[in-house]
N, C-alpha and C positions, 0 to 999 in steps of 0.2 A: 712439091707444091707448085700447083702451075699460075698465081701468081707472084711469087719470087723467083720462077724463071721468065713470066714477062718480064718484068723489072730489070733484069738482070740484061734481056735481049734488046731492052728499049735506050740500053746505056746508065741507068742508073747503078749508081755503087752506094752501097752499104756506109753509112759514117756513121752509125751510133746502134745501138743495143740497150734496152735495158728493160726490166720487169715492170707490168703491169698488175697489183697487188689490189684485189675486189675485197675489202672485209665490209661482212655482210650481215648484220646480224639476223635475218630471216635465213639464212644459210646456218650461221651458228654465233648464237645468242653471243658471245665472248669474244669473237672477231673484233668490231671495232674498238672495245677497250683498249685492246692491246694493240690495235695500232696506232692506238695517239700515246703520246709520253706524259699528260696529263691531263685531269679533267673538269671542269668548269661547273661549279655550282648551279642545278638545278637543267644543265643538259645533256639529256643522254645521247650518243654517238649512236646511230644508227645504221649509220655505212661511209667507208671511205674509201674513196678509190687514189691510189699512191702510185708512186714512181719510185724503183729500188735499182741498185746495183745487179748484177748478175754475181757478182760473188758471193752475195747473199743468198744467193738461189734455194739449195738446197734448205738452207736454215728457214727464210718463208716459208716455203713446200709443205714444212713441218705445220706451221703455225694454222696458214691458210687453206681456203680450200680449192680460191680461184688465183691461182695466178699463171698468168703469159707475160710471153718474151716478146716484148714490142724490136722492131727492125725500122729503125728511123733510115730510108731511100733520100737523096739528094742526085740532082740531075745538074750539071754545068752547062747552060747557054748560051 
């Protein structure tokens, strides 16, 4: 990917990782249920965009249909 090898050439280093988690119900109707852990009289979830571990990776994969791996760049001034 040739911007994480700018990044990478500009001095910036890597300090974080973690998944970007799209549940969507226009994508598939069931997505946002399951990504909230409860649900609130008279509101339906319609979309939610999350923050996850990478060791979960695999286990969303299953669940969702959009997920990426955010690469959080820091640069020292």
């Amino acid at each position: 990917m040739s911007t994480l090898r700018w990044y990478r050439a500009m001095g910036f280093i890597e300090s974080d990782h973690y998944l970007h988690v799209y549940a969507n119900y226009y994508t598939e109707p069931g997505e946002p249920a399951r990504a909230i852990g409860s649900r609130r009289q008279g509101l339906k979830p319609m979309a939610a965009f999350l923050h996850a571990s990478l060791d979960e990776e695999q286990q969303l994969r299953s669940e969702f249909a959009r997920i990426h791996v955010c690469r959080r760049f820091a640069l020292t001034l």
